[in-house]
NUKEZA-912589 format. One record per residue (C-alpha): x, y, z; chain; residue number from 1. Coordinates in Angstrom, 3 decimals. Example, Ala and Ser with C-alpha at 12.3 -4.5 7.8 and 13.67 -1.06 7.14 Angstrom:
<rs>
R         u         v         w  chaine  num
R    12.300    -4.500     7.800       A    1
R    13.670    -1.060     7.140       A    2
</rs>
This chain:
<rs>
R         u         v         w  chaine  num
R   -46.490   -13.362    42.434       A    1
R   -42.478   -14.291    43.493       A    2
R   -42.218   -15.914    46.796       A    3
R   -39.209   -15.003    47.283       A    4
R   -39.170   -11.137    48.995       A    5
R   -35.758    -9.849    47.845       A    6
R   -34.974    -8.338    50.756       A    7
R   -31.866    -6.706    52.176       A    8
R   -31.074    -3.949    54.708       A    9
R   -28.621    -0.692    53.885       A   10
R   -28.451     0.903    57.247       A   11
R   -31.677     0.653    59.273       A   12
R   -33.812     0.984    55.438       A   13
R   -34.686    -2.333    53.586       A   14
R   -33.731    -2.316    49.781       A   15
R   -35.060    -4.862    47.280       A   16
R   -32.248    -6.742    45.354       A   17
R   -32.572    -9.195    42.920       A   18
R   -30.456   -10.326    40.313       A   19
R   -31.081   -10.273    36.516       A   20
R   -30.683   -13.956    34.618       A   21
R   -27.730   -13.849    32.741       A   22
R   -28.829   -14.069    29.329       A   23
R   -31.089   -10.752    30.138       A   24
R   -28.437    -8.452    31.173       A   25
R   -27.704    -7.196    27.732       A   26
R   -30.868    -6.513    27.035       A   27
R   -32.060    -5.099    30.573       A   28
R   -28.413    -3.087    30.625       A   29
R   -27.589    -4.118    34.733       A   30
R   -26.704    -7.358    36.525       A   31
R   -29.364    -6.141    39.220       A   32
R   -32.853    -4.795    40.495       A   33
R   -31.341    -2.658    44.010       A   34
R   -34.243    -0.386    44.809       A   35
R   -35.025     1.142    47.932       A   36
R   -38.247     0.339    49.262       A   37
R   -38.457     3.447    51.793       A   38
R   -39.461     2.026    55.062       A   39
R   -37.532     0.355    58.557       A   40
R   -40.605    -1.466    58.796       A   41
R   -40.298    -5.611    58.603       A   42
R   -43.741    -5.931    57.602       A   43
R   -44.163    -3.015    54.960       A   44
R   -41.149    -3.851    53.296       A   45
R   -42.136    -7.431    52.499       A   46
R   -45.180    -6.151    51.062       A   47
R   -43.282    -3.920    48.954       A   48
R   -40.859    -6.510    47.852       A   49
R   -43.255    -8.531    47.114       A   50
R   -44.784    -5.809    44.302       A   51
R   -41.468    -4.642    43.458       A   52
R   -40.666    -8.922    42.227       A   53
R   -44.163    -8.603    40.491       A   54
R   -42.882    -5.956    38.542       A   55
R   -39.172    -7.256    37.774       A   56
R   -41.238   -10.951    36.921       A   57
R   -43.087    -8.876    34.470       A   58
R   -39.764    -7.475    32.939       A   59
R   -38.322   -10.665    33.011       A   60
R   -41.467   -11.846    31.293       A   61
R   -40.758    -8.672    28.443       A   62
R   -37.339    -8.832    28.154       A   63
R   -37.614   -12.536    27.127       A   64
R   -39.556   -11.678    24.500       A   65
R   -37.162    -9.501    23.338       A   66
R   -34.193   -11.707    23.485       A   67
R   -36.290   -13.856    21.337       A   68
R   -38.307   -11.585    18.911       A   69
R   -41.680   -12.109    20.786       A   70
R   -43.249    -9.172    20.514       A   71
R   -46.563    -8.828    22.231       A   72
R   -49.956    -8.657    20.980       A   73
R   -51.135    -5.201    19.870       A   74
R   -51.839    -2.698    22.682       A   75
R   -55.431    -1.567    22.670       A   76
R   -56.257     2.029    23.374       A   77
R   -58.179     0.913    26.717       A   78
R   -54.593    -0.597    27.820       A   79
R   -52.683     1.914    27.506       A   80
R   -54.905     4.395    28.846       A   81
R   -54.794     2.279    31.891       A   82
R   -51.438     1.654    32.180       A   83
R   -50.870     5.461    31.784       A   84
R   -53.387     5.933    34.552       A   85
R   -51.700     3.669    37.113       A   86
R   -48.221     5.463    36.170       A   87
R   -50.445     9.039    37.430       A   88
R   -51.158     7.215    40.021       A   89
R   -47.932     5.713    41.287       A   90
R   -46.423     9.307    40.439       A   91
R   -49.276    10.914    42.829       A   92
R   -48.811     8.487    45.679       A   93
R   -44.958     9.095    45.412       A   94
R   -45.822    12.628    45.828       A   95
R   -48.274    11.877    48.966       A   96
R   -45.007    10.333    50.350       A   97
R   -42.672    12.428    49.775       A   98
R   -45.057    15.476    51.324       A   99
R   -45.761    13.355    54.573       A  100
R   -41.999    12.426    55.005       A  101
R   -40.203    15.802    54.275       A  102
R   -42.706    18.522    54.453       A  103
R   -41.370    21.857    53.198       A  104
R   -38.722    20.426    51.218       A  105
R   -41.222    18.577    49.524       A  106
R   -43.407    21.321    48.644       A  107
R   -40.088    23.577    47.358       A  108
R   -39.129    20.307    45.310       A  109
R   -42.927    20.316    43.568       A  110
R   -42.008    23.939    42.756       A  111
R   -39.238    23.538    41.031       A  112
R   -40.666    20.675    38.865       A  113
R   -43.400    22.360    37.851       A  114
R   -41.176    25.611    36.531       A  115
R   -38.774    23.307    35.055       A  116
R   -40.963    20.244    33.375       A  117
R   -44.444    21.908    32.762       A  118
R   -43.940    24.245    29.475       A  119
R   -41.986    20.769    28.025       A  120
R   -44.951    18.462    28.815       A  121
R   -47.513    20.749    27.422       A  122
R   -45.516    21.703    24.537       A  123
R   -44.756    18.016    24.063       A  124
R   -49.131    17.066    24.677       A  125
R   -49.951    19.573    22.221       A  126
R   -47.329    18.690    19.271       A  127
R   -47.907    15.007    20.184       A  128
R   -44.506    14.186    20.476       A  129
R   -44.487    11.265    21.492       A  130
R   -40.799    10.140    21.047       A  131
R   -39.945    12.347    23.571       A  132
R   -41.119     9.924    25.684       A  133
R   -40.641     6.855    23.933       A  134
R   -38.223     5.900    26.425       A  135
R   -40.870     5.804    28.946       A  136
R   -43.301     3.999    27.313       A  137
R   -40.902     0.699    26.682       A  138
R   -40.848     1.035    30.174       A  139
R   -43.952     1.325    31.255       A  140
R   -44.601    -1.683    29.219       A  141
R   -41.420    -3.550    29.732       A  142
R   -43.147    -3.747    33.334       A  143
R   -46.192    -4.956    32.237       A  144
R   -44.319    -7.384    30.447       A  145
R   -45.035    -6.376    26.777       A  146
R   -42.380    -6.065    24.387       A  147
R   -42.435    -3.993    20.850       A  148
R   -39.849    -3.391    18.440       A  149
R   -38.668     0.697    18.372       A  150
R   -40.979     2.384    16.961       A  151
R   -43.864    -0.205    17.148       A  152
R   -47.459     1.609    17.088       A  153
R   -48.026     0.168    20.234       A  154
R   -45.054     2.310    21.748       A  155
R   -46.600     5.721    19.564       A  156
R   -49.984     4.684    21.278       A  157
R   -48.634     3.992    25.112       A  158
R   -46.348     6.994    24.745       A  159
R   -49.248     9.302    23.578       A  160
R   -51.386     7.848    26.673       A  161
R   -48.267     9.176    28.756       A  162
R   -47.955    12.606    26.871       A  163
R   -51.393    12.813    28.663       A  164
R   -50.774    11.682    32.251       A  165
R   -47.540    14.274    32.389       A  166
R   -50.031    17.052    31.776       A  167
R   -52.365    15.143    34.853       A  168
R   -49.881    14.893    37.078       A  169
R   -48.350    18.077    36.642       A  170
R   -52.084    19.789    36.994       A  171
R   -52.536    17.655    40.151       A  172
R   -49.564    18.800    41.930       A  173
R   -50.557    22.555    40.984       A  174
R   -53.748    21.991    43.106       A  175
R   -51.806    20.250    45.992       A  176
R   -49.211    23.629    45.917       A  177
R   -52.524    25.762    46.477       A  178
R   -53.320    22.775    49.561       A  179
R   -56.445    21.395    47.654       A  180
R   -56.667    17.695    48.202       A  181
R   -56.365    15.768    45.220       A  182
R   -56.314    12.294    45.721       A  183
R   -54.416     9.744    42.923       A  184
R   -56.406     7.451    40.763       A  185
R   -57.123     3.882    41.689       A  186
R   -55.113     1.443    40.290       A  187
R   -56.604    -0.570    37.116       A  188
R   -56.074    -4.190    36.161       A  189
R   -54.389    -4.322    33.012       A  190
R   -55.224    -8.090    31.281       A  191
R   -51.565   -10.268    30.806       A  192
R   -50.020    -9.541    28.061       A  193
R   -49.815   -12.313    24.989       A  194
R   -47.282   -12.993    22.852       A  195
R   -49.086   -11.637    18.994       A  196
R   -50.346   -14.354    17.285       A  197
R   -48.609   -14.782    13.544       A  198
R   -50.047   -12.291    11.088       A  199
R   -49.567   -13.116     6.885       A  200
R   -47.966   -10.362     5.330       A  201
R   -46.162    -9.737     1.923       A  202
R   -42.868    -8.385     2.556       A  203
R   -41.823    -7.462     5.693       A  204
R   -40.210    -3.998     5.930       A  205
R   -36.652    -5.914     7.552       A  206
R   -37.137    -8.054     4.411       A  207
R   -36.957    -4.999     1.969       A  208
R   -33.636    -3.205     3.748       A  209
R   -32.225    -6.536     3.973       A  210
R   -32.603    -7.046    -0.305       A  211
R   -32.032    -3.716    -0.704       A  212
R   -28.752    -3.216     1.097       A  213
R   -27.767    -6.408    -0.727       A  214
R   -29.012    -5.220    -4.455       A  215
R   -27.048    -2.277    -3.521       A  216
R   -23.417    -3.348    -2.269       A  217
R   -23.069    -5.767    -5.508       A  218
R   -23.335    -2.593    -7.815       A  219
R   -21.288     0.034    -5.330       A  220
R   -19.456    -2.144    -2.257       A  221
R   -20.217    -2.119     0.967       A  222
R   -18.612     0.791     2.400       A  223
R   -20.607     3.252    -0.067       A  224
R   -23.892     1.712     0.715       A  225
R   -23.207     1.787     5.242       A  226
R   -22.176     5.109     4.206       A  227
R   -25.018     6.535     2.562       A  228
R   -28.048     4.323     3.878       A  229
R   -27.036     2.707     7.472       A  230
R   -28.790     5.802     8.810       A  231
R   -31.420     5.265     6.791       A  232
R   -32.184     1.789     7.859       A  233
R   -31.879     2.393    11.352       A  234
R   -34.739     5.212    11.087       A  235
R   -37.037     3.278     9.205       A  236
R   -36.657     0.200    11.389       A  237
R   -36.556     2.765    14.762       A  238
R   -39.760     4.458    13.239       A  239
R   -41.438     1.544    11.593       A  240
R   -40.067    -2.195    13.051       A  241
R   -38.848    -4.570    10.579       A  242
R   -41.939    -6.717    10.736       A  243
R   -43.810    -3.798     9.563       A  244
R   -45.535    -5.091     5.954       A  245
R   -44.095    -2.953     3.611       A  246
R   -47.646    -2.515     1.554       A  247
R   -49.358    -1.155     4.932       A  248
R   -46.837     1.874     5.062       A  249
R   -47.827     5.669     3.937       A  250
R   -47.125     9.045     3.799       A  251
R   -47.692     9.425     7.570       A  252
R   -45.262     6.789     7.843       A  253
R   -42.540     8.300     6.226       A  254
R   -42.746    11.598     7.380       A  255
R   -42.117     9.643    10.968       A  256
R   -38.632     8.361     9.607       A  257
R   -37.870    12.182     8.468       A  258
R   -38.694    13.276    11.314       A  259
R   -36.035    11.173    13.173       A  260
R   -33.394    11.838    10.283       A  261
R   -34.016    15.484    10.770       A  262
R   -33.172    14.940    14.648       A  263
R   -29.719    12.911    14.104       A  264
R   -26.533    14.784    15.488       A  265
R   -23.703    15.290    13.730       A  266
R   -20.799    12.583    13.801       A  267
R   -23.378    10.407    15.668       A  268
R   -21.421     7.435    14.758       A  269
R   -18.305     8.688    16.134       A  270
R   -19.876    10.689    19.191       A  271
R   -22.012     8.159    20.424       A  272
R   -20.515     4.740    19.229       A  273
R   -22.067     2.784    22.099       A  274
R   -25.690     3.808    21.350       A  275
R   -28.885     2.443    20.319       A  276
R   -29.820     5.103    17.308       A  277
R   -32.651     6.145    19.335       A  278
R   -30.779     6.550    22.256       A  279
R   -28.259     8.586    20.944       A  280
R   -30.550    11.510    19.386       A  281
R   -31.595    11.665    22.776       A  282
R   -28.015    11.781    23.711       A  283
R   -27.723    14.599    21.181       A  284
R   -30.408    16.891    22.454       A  285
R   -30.053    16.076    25.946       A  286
R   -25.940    17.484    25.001       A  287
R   -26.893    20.173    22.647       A  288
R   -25.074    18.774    19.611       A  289
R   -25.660    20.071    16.749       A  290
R   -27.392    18.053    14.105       A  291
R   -27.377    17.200    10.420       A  292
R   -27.340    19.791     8.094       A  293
R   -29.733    20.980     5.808       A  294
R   -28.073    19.194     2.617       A  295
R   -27.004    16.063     4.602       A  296
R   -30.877    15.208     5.475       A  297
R   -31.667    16.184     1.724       A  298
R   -29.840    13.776     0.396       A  299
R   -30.711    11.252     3.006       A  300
R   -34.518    11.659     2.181       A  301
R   -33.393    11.286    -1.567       A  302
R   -32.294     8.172    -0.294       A  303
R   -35.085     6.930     1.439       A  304
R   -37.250     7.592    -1.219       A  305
R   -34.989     5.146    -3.476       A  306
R   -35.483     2.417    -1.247       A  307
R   -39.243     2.651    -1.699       A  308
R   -38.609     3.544    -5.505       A  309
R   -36.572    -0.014    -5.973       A  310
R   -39.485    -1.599    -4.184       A  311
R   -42.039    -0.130    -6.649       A  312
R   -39.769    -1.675    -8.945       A  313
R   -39.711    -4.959    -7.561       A  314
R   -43.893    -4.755    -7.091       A  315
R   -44.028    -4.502    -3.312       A  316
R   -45.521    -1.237    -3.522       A  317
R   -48.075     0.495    -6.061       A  318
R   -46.708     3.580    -5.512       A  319
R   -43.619     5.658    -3.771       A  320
R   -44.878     6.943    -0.347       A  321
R   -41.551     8.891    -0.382       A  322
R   -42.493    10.693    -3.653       A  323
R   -41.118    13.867    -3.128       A  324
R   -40.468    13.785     0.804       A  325
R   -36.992    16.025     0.440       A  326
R   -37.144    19.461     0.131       A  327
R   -34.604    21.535    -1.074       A  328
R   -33.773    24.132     1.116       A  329
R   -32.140    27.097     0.493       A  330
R   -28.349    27.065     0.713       A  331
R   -26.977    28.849     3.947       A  332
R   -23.542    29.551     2.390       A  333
R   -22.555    30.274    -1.459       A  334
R   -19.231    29.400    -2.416       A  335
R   -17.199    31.017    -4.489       A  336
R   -13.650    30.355    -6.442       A  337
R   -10.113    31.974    -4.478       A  338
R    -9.153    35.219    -6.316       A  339
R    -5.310    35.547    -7.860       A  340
R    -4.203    37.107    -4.456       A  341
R    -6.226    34.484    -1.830       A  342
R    -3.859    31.855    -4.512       A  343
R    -0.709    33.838    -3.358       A  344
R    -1.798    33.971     0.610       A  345
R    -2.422    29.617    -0.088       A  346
R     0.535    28.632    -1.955       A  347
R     3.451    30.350    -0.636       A  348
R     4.151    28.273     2.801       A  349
R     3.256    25.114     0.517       A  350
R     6.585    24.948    -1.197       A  351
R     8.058    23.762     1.623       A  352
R     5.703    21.026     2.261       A  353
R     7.328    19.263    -1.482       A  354
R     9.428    17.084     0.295       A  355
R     7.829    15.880     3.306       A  356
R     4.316    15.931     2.796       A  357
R     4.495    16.214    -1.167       A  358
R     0.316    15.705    -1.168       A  359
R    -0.226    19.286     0.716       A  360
R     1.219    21.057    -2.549       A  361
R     0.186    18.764    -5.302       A  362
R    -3.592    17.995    -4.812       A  363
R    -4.356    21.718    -4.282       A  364
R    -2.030    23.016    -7.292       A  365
R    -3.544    20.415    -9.696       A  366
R    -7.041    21.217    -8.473       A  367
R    -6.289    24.961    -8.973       A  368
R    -5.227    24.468   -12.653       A  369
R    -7.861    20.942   -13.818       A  370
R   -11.174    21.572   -11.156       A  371
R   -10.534    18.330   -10.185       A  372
R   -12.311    16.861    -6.931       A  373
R   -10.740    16.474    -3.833       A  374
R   -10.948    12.759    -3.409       A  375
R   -10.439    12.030    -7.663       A  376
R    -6.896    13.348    -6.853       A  377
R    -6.328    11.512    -3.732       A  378
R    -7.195     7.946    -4.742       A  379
R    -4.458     8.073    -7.600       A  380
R    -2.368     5.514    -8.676       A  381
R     1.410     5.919   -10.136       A  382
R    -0.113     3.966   -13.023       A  383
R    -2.872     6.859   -13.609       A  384
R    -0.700     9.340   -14.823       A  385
R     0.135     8.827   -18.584       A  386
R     1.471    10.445   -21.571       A  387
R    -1.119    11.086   -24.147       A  388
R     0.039    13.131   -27.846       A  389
R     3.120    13.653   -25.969       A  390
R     0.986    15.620   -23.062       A  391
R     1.495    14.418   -19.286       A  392
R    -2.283    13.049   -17.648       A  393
R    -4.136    12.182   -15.887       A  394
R    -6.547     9.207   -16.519       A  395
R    -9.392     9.672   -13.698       A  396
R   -11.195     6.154   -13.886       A  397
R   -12.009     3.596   -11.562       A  398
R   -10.970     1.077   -14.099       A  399
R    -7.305    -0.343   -14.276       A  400
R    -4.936    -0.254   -17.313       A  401
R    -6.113    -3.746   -17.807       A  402
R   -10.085    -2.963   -17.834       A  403
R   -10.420    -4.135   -14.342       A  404
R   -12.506    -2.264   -11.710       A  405
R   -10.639    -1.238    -8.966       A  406
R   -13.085    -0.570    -5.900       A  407
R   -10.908     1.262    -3.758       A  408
R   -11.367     3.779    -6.349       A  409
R   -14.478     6.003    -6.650       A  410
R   -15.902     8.785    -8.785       A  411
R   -19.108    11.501    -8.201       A  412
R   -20.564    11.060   -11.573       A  413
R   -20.229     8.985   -14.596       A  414
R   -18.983    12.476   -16.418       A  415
R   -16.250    12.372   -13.794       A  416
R   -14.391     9.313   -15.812       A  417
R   -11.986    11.347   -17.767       A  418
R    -8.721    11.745   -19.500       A  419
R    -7.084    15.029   -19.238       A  420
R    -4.077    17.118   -19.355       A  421
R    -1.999    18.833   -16.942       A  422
R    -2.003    22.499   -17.093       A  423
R     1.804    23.855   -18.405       A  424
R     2.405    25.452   -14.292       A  425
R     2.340    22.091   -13.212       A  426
R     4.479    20.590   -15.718       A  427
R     6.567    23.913   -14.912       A  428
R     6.301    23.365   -11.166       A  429
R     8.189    19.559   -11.791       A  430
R     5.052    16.977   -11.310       A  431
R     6.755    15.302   -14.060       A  432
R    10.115    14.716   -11.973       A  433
R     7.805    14.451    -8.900       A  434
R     6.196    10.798   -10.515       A  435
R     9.187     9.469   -11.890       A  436
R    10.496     9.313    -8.385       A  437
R     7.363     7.605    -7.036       A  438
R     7.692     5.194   -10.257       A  439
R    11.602     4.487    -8.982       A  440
R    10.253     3.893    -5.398       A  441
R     7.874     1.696    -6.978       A  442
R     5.041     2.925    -5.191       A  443
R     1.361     2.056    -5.890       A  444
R    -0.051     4.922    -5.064       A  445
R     0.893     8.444    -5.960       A  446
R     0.584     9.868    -2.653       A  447
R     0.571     7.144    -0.022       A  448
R     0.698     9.124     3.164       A  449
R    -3.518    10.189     2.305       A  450
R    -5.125     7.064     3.905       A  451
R    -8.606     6.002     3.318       A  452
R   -11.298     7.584     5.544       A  453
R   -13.761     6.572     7.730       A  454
R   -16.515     7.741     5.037       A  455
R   -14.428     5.522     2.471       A  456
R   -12.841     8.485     0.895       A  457
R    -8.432     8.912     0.704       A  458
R    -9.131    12.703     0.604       A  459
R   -10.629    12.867     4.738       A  460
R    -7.443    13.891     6.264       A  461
R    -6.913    16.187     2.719       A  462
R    -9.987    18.321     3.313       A  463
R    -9.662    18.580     7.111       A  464
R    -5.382    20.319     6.498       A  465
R    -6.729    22.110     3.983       A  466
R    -9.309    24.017     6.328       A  467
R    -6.742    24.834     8.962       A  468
R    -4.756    26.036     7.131       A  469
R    -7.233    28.356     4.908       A  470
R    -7.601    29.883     8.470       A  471
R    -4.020    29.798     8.902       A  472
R    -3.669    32.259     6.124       A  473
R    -6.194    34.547     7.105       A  474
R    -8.982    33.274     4.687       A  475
R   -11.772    32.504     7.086       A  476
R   -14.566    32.864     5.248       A  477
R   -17.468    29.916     5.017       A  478
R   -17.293    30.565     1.407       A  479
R   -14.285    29.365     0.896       A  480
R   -13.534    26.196     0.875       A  481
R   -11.132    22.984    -0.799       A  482
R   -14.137    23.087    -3.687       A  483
R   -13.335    26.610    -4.038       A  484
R   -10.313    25.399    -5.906       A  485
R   -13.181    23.994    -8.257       A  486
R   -15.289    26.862    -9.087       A  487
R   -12.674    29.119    -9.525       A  488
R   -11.078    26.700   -12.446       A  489
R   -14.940    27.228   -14.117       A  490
R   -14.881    30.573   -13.713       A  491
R   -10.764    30.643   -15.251       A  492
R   -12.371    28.680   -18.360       A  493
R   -14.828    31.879   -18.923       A  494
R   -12.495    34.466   -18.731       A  495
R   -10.896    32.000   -21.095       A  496
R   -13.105    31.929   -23.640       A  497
R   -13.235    27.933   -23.202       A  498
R   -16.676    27.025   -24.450       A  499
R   -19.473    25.349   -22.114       A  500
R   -18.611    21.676   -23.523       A  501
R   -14.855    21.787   -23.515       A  502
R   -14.975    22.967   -19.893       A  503
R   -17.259    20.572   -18.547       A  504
R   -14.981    17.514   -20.386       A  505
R   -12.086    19.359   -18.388       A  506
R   -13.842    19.266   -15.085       A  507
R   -16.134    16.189   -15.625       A  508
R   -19.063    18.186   -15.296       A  509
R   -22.315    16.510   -16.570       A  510
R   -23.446    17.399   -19.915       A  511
R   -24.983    16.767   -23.034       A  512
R   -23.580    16.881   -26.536       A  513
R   -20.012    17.031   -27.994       A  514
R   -18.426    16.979   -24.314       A  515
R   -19.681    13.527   -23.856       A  516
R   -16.898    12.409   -26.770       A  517
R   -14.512    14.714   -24.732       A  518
R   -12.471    13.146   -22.204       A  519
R   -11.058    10.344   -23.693       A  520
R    -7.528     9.815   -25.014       A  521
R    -8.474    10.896   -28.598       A  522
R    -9.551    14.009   -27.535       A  523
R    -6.585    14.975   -25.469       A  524
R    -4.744    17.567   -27.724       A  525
R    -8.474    19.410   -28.060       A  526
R    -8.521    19.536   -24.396       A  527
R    -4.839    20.806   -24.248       A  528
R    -5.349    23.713   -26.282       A  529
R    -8.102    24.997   -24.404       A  530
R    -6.631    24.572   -20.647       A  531
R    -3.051    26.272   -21.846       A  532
R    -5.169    29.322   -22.452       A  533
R    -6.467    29.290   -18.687       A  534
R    -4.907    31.763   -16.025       A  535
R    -5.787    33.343   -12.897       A  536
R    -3.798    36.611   -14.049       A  537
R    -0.149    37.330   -12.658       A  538
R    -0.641    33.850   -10.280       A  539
R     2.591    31.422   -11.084       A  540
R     2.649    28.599    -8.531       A  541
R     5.782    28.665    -6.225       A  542
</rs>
């Protein structure tokens, strides 16, 4: 126990004050312990100050650990019941306290807890949610000076224990409203923690992100992988720890890390910057943010479960224990393509955004008349418009004129890599004048004011003008959207009478067949002749 007592007086109350080493305060989040101790008293508060430096020796102890990847031996189930038991009971004597010292108000303040915490902490007991209180736990065993990684089972087990005492102490304090005397548990020795002894294990979980997230940004760059897997990784190692042995984890396992994906807010990484990833779902609830949608978390399980598929590949697992973890749901909204007069309502205050902001006409008008994505029109390059058979296009690659990959370039599907022609209305609505003067200006790009994204992509500031002004127009409808320019180019190839395979070389659909010759310079006059026949009735563009 610290010799040392800590103390200090704020008016005629002692406080305990202690400061945290240096090298801790990162990890502890405060430069100081400054608690009050609750008593005038000389005597009483040295006692107190003396447990109070027990405790902050013990967090020292933990946090150590933690600054140097010490976690602590696993936490037996006889542990953390009794650490649970002496949290009841510190939360019972508080109560005794509070009831000698302020009477009524005391008894009022009991009420209102009860109302306002006990549906929560049954709810919580009975779903065994015990990230709810994960929090907590580190805590609780941060002060006993154990350390675990997030998501350790040790945490799961202590915060389970706790899911138990909430329900204890909340029953206990029902009995003291109705004046029975309950009386809080006596305080049980809990043995000193030890620092786990080494363990063998195959491949540590850490290990696997670490060779996977490398595996992955050689074949697709780095900003495609943070972008589709950094929430991944932070689940699994929140849920799991990276010295988890990859071999030991199943199904139950997984579902875990869904379960956390399925919790993430919205724009986390732009709401909550400062956060642990933990710490800002709670953040999330705790605000009310909305979270992921339906399709986002799809397609983040879809990832998970080709993390584990590469490692099945590489022979650290037998089997998936993803297999199958992402359900499609049904959609919530189905788009559709803009009608001949919605095209009038869009187009008409666009002719005056040629000069300025040339981008706000052209990307929608050529994704009106090709189906071409949002971003595949945004990332081009002067260089990527052509003349094929003596017909202006577009070469959609992510490949140079010299063979060369560029990687600021990107494309959905491998379908998407296409050559095609521009529709006569945009030759008739002067792109052709429209790139020579970028070509004079010597520009790189064809529109430069589109910057790149934070998600990577040079169509983010596209997509988000193109909603506002959808509802500037009057077309507020979910269903439409910039992709509506998309389907309503398929649905112009039907009324067409442009066969399957022609129309999905046109829009780089994925298919099977003839199409997958289509595409390509040779084919160009082919493609031609079947997008000159494509209208949307009496619409001209402006």
């Amino acid at each position: 126990m610290a010799r040392q007592t800590y103390l200090t007086r704020r008016g005629a109350v002692y406080w305990f004050r202690r400061r945290v080493p240096g090298e801790l305060v990162p990890i502890l989040g405060k430069s100081f312990w400054f608690d009050s101790l609750g008593t005038k008293d000389h005597r009483e508060a040295g006692r107190r100050a003396r447990e109070r430096a027990a405790e902050t020796d013990r967090e020292i102890q933990a946090a150590t650990k933690r600054l140097n990847g010490q976690a602590a031996a696993p936490l037996t189930r006889g542990e953390a019941a009794a650490l649970a038991q002496n949290e009841l009971a510190r939360w019972l004597a508080e109560d005794s306290d509070a009831r000698l010292a302020w009477g009524a108000d005391a008894y009022r303040n009991a009420e209102v807890v009860i109302e306002d915490f006990e549906r929560d902490a049954r709810e919580a007991l009975a779903l065994g949610d015990w990230q709810s209180v994960a929090r907590q736990a580190h805590e609780v065993l941060c002060r006993s000076g154990r350390w675990y990684p997030e998501g350790d089972p040790s945490v799961r087990l202590m915060a389970g224990e706790l899911l138990r005492a909430q329900v204890q102490w909340l029953d206990a304090l029902k009995a003291r409203q109705d004046g029975k005397a309950v009386a809080a548990p006596l305080a049980v020795a809990v043995p000193i923690a030890q620092v786990a002894a080494p363990r063998p294990v195959g491949v540590t979980l850490g290990r696997l992100i670490d060779d996977y997230r490398r595996e992955r940004e050689k074949k697709f760059g780095g900003p495609s992988t943070a972008r589709k897997y950094d929430h991944i990784f932070r689940a699994l190692e929140a849920a799991l720890g990276r010295e988890r042995d990859v071999a030991s984890i199943r199904r139950e396992d997984v579902r875990a890390v869904r379960d956390l994906i399925e919790r993430i807010p919205a724009h986390m990484g732009k709401r909550y910057p400062g956060l642990g990833f933990i710490a800002a779902i709670e953040a999330g609830e705790r605000d009310g943010v909305g979270r992921l949608s339906p399709g986002t978390v799809k397609s983040y399980l879809d990832n998970l479960a080709a993390v584990f598929n590469w490692a099945v590949e590489e022979e650290l697992l037998d089997k998936n224990p993803a297999s199958g973890i992402a359900q499609k749901g049904a959609p919530t909204v189905k788009r559709r393509g803009f009608t001949p007069e919605e095209l009038e309502r869009i187009f008409a205050p666009l002719s005056g955004e040629r000069k300025a902001r040339p981008w706000r006409y052209w990307v929608p008008a050529i994704a009106a008349f090709s189906g071409a994505r949002a971003n595949e029109l945004c990332q081009l390059r002067v260089t990527d418009v052509v003349t094929v058979d003596g017909h202006l296009c577009l070469d959609l690659s992510v490949f140079d004129d010299e063979g060369v990959r560029d990687d600021s370039k990107r494309l959905k599907t491998g379908a998407s890599e296409r050559v095609i022609p521009l529709h006569p209305q945009i030759i008739e609505a002067g792109f052709e004048a429209f790139v020579a003067t970028a070509r004079a200006a010597r520009q790189e790009r064809l529109f430069p004011q589109l910057k790149e994204g934070p998600d990577g992509r040079y169509s983010h500031d596209l997509t988000r003008w193109f909603a506002r002004h959808l509802d500037k127009v009057g077309l507020k409808q979910r269903a439409l959207v910039f992709h509506s320019f998309r389907h309503g180019f398929r649905d112009a190839c039907r009324v067409a009478g442009v066969d399957g395979e022609t129309a999905d070389a046109l829009g780089g659909w994925a298919a099977k067949g003839q199409s997958a010759r289509y595409g390509r310079r040779g084919m160009v006059e082919v493609l031609y002749r079947a997008l000159k026949s494509v209208s949307f009735n009496e619409f001209r563009l402006p």
